[in-house]
C-alpha positions as CSV (number, residue, x, y, z in Angstrom):
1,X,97.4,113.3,118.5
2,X,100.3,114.2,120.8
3,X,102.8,111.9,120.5
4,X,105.9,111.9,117.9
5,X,105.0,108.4,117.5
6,X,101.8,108.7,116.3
7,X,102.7,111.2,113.7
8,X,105.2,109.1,112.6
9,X,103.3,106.2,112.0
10,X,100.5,108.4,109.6
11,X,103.0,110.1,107.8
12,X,105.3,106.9,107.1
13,X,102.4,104.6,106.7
14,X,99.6,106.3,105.3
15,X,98.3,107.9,102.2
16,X,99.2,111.5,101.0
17,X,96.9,114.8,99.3
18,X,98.5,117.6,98.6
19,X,97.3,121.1,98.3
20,X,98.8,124.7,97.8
21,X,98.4,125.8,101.2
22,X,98.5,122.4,103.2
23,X,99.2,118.8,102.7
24,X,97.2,116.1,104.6
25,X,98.9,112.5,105.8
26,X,95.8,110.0,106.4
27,X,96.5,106.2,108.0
28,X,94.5,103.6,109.7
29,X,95.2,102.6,113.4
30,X,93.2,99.8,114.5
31,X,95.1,99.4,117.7
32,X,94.3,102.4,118.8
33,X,91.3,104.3,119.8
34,X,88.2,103.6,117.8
35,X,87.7,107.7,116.9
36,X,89.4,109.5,114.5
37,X,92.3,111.5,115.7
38,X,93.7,114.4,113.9
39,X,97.3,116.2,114.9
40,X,98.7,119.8,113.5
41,X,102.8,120.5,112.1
42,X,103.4,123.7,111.6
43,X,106.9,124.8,111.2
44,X,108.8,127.9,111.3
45,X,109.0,128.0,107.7
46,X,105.1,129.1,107.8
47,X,106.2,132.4,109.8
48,X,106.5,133.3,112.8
49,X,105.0,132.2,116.2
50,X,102.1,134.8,116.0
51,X,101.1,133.3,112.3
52,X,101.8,129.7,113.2
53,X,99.1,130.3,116.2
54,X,96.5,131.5,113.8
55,X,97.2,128.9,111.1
56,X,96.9,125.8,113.7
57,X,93.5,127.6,115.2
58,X,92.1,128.2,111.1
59,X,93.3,124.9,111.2
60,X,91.5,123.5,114.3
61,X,88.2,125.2,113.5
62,X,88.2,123.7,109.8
63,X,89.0,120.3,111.2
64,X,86.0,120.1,114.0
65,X,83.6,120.6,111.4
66,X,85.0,117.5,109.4
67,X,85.8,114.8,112.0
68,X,82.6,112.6,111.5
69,X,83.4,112.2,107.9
70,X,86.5,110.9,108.8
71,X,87.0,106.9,108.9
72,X,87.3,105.2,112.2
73,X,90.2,104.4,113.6
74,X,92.0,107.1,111.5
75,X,94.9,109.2,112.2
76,X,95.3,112.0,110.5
77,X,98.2,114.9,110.3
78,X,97.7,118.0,108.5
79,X,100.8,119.7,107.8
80,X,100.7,123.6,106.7
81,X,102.8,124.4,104.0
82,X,104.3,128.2,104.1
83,X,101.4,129.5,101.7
84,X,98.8,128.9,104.5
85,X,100.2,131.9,106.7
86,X,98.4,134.5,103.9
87,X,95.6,132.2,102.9
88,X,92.3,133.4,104.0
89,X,90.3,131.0,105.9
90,X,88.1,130.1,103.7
91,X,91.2,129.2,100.8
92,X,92.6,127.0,103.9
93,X,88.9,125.6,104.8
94,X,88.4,124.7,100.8
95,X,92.2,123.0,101.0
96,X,91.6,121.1,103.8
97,X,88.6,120.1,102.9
98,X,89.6,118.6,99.1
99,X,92.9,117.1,100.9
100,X,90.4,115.1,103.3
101,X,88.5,114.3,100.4
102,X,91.4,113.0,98.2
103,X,93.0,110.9,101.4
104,X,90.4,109.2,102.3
105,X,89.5,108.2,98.2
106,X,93.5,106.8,98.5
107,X,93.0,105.5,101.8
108,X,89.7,103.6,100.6
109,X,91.0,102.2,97.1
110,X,94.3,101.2,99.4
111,X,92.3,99.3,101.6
112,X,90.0,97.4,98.9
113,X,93.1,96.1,97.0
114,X,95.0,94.4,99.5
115,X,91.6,92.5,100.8
């Protein structure tokens, strides 16, 4: 995802999972493009530009391994919390991966109780 938009619309409208180091925003966008799409916020509060780099790559890598779990049609932002700067990767992999898990349960019982 690139535009503001877009990460708008997930964090507004969509389900929530928190974890320690990161916390993971997951909607549905059936206008949109039929694959999942997944977009990065990082602030300054994480550190400085050197550790916000490596936390988005950690963060990149984690995520390519994931997206064909994901639902389709669905946009999600993963937003690193200052903890993730001195996580090792494999804390920030574990996170990510249990906040996927947990959004997409919300995002699923969501979905079956307004049909």
């Amino acid at each position: 995802m690139r535009r503001s938009v877009d990460f708008e619309r997930a964090v507004r409208r969509g389900v929530r999972a928190g974890r320690s180091t990161l916390v993971v925003h997951l909607a549905a966008d059936l206008d949109g493009e039929a694959s999942a799409q997944v977009g990065f916020v990082v602030s300054r509060a994480v550190g400085n530009a050197v550790a916000r780099n490596a936390v988005k790559r950690r963060l990149r890598a984690a995520t390519c391994e994931r997206l064909t779990s994901l639902p389709a049609h669905a946009r999600v932002v993963v937003r690193a919390l200052p903890a993730a700067a001195s996580a090792a990767f494999d804390s920030l992999d574990r996170d990510l991966g249990r906040g996927l898990e947990t959004a997409v349960a919300r995002w699923t019982e969501r979905a079956g109780s307004q049909s």
